[in-house]
DRENVO-985388 format. One record per residue (C-alpha): x, y, z; residue in three letters; chain. Coordinates in pm, 1 decimal, decimal comma, m for minus. Layout:
// residues N
X | Y | Z | ALA | A
...
This chain:
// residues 219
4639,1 | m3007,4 | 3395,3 | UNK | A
4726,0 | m2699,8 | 3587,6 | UNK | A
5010,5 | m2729,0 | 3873,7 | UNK | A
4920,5 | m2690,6 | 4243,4 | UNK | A
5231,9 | m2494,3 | 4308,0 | UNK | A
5393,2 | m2294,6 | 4019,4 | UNK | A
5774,3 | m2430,0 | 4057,2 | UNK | A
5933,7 | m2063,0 | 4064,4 | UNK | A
5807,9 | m2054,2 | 4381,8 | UNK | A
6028,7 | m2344,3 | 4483,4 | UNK | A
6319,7 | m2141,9 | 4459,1 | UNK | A
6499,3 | m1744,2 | 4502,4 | UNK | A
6688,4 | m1739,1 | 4196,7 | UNK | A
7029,9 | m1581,1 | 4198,8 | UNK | A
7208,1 | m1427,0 | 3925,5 | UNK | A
7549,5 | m1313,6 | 3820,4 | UNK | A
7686,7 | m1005,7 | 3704,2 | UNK | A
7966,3 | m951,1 | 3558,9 | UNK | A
8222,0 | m671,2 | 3596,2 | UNK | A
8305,1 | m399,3 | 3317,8 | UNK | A
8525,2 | m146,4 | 3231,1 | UNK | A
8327,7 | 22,0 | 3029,3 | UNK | A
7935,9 | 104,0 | 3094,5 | UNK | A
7828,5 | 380,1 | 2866,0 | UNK | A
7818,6 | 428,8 | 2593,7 | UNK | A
7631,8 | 159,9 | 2408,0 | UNK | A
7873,6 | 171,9 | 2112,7 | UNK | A
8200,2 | 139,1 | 2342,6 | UNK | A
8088,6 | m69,7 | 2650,3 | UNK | A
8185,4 | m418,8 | 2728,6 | UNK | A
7845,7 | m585,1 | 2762,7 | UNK | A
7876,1 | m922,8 | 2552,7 | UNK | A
7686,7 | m1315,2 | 2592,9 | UNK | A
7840,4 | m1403,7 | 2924,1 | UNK | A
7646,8 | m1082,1 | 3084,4 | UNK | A
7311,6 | m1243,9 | 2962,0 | UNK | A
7075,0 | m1333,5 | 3231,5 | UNK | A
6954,4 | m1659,1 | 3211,7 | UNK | A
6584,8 | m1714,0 | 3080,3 | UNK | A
6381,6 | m1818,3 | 3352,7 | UNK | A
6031,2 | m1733,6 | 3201,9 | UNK | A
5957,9 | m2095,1 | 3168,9 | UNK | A
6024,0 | m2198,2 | 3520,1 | UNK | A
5802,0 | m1886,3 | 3646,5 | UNK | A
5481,8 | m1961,3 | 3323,2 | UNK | A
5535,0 | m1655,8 | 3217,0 | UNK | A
5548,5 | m1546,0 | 2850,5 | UNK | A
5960,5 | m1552,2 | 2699,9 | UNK | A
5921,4 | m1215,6 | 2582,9 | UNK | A
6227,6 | m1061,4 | 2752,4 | UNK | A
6637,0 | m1104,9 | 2678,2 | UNK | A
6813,3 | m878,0 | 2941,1 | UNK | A
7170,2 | m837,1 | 3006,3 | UNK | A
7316,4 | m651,7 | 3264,5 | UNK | A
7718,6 | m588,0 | 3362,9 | UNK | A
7858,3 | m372,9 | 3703,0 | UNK | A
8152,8 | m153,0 | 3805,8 | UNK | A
8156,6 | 114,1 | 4069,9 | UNK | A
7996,7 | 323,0 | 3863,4 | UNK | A
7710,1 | 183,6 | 3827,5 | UNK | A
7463,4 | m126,7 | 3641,1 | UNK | A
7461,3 | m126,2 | 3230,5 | UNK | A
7111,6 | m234,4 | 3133,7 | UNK | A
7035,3 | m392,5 | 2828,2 | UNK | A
6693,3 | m504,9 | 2752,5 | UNK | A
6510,1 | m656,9 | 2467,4 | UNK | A
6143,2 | m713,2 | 2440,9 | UNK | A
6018,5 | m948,8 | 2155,1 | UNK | A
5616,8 | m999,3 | 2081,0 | UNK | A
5462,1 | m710,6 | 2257,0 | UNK | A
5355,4 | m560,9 | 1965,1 | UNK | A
5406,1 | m222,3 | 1801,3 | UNK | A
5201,2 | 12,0 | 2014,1 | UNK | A
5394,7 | 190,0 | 2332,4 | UNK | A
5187,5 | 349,9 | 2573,9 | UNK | A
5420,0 | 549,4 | 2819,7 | UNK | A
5338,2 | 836,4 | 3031,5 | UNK | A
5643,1 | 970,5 | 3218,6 | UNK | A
5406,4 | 1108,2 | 3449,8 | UNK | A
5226,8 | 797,0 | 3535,4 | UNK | A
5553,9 | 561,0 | 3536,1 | UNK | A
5349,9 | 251,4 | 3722,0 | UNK | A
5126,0 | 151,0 | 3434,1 | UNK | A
5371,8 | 274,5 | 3146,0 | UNK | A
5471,4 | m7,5 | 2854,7 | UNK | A
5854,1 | m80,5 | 2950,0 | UNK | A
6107,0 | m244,2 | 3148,4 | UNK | A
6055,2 | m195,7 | 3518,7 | UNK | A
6337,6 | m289,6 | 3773,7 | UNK | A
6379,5 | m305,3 | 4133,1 | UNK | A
6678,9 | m279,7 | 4275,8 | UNK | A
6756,2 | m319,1 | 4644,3 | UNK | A
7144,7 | m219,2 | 4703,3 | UNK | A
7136,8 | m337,1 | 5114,6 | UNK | A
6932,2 | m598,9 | 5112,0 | UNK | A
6842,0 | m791,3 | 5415,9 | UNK | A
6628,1 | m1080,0 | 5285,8 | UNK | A
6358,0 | m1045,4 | 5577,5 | UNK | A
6162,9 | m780,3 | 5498,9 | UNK | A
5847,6 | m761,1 | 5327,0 | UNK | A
5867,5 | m419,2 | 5262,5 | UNK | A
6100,8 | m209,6 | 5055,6 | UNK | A
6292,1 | 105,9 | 5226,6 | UNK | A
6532,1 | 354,1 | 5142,8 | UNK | A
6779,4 | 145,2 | 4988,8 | UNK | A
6490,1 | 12,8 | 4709,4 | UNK | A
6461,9 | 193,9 | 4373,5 | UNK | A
6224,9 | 103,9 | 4106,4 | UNK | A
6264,4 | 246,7 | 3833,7 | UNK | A
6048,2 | 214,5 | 3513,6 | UNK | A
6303,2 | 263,3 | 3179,7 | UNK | A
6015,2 | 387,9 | 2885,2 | UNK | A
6122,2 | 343,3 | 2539,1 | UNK | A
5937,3 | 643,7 | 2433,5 | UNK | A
5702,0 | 892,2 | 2614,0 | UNK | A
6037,2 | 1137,3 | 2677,9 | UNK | A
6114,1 | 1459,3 | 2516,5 | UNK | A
5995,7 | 1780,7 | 2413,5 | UNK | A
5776,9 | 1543,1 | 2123,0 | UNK | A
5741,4 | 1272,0 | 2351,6 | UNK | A
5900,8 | 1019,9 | 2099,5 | UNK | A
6212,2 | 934,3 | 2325,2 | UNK | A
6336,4 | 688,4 | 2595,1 | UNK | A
6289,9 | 788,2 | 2973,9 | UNK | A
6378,3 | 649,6 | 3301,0 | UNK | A
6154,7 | 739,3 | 3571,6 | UNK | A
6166,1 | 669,5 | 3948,7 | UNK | A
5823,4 | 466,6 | 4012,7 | UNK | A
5644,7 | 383,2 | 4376,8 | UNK | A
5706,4 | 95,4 | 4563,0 | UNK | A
5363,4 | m7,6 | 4722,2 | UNK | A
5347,7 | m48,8 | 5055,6 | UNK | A
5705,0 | 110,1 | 5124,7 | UNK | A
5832,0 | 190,6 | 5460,7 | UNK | A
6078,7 | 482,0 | 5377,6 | UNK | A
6072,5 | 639,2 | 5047,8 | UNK | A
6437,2 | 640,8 | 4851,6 | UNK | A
6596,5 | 955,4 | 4796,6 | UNK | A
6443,1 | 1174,3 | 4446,6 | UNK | A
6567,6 | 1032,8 | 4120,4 | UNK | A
6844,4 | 1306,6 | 4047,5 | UNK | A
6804,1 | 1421,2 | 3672,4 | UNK | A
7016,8 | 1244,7 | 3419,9 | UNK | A
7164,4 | 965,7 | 3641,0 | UNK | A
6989,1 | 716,1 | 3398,7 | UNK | A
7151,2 | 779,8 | 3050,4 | UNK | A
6904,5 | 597,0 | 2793,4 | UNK | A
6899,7 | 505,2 | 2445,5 | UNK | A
6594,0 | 258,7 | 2275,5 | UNK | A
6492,8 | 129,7 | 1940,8 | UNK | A
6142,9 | 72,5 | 1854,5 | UNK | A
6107,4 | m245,1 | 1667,4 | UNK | A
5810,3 | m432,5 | 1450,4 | UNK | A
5691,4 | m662,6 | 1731,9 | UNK | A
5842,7 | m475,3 | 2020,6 | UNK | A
6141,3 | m255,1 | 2184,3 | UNK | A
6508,0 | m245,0 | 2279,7 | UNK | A
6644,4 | m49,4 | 2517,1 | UNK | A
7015,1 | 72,4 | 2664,8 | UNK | A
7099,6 | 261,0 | 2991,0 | UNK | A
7333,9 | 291,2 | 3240,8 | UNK | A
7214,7 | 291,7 | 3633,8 | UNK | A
7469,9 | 529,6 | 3733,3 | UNK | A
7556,0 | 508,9 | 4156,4 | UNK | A
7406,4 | 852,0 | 4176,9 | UNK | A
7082,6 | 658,7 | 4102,3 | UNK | A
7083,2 | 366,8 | 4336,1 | UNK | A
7075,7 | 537,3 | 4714,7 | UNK | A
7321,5 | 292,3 | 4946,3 | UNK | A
7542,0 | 160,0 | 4623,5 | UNK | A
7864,2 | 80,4 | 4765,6 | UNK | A
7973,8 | m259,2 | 4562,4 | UNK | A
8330,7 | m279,1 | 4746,1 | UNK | A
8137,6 | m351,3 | 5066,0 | UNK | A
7792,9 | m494,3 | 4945,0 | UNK | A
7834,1 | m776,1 | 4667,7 | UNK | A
7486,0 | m842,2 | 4613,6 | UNK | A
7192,8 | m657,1 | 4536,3 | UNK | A
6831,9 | m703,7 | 4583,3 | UNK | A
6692,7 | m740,0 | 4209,3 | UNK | A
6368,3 | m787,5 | 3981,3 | UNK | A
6275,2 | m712,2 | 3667,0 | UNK | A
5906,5 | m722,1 | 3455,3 | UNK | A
5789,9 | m595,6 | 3144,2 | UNK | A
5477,9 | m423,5 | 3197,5 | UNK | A
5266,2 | m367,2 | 2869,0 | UNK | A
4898,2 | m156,2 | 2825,9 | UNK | A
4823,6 | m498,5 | 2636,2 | UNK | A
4964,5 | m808,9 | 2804,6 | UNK | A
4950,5 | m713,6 | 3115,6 | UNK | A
5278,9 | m752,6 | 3444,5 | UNK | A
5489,8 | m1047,8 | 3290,7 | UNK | A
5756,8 | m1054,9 | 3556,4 | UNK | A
6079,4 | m1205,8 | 3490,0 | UNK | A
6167,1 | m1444,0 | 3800,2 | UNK | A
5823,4 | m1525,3 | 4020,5 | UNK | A
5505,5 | m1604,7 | 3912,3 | UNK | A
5279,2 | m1296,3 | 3814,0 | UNK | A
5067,3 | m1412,5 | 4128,7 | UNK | A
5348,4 | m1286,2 | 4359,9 | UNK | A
5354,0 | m939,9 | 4509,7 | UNK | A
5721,9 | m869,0 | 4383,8 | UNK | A
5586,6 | m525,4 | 4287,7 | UNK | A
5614,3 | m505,0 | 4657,0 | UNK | A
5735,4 | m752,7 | 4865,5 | UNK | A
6186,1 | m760,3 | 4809,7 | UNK | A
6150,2 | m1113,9 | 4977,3 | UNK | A
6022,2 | m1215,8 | 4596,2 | UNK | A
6278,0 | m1056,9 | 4403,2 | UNK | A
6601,1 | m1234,2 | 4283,2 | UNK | A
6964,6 | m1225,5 | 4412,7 | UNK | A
7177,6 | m1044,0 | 4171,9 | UNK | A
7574,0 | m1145,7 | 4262,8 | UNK | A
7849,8 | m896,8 | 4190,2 | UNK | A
8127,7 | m1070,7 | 4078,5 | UNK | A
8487,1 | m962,8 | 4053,4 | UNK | A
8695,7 | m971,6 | 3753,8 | UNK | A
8799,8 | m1363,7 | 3699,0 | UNK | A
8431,0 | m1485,9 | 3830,1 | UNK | A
């Protein structure tokens, strides 16, 4: 029997992040199991397809993202960053928990495990559109997302850094909590989001998207 009310609607989720020394590279930063994000797919009846990590210091978020049973096929079009197969994340860096519309101080960005490159076989991180935004962020500048990926049997992995140059409004001394959502969005499966119900406009709406806490060394 289906539910009348999916229970991730119950609730605005929020989620810690740990502080780092080190961000990038990959093979040097500090990212280890307590910067896992907890798995809420179940709560939200969404396929578990997605293990994501994440760590913070003033320069920036360290992304790491995993992607299990999405098959081997990638469809990603730098170009057309909305419907291209990857990890998509919205990031709010002033958030003011009333608005229904994202503004200057919202970035989505869509992090492409291939589609990049003069051969188009490597990772990208585009700026995408916010629908229904009320003031447009500034542009993405070029290489303020370093990325690395690994295509796998059933899926992807993928490495960045969110560098402050990225996220318009960053200021973490002052602002300890960010506005944050994240979805895998695949040419096959369809949006799977990570933290609301696929029902939800949290392509759109920051009200819907997580609470992701700061927290200083010791937390």
């Amino acid at each position: 029997m289906c539910a009348l009310v999916n229970p991730a609607a119950l609730f605005r989720f929020r989620l810690r992040c740990r502080r780092r020394k080190k961000l990038w590279p990959p093979s040097a930063w500090d990212l280890d199991e307590a910067c896992r994000l907890p798995g809420l797919a179940p709560v939200a009846d969404v396929p578990n397809l997605l293990d994501l990590s994440l760590a913070w210091n003033e320069e920036g978020l360290a992304v790491r993202a995993v992607a299990k049973g999405v098959g081997p096929t990638r469809w990603c079009q730098p170009t057309r960053p909305e419907d291209s197969d990857g990890l998509h994340l919205w990031i709010a860096t002033r958030p003011t928990g009333e608005s229904h519309r994202a503004g200057r101080y919202c970035r989505r960005l869509a992090l492409l495990p291939t589609g990049g490159g003069r051969s188009a076989d490597r990772p990208v991180a585009v700026a995408a559109v916010i629908p229904r935004t009320s003031e447009l962020p500034t542009d993405l500048p070029i290489g303020s997302v370093p990325i690395e990926s690994r295509l796998v049997a059933d899926g992807w992995e993928i490495d960045a850094q969110i560098t402050a140059a990225a996220l318009p409004g960053w200021d973490p001394l002052e602002i300890r909590r960010l506005g944050f959502f994240a979805a895998i969005i695949d040419r096959r499966l369809g949006r799977v989001p990570a933290f609301a119900p696929p029902e939800f406009p949290w392509e759109s709406d920051p009200t819907t998207w997580a609470e992701l806490e700061l927290c200083a060394p010791g937390e």
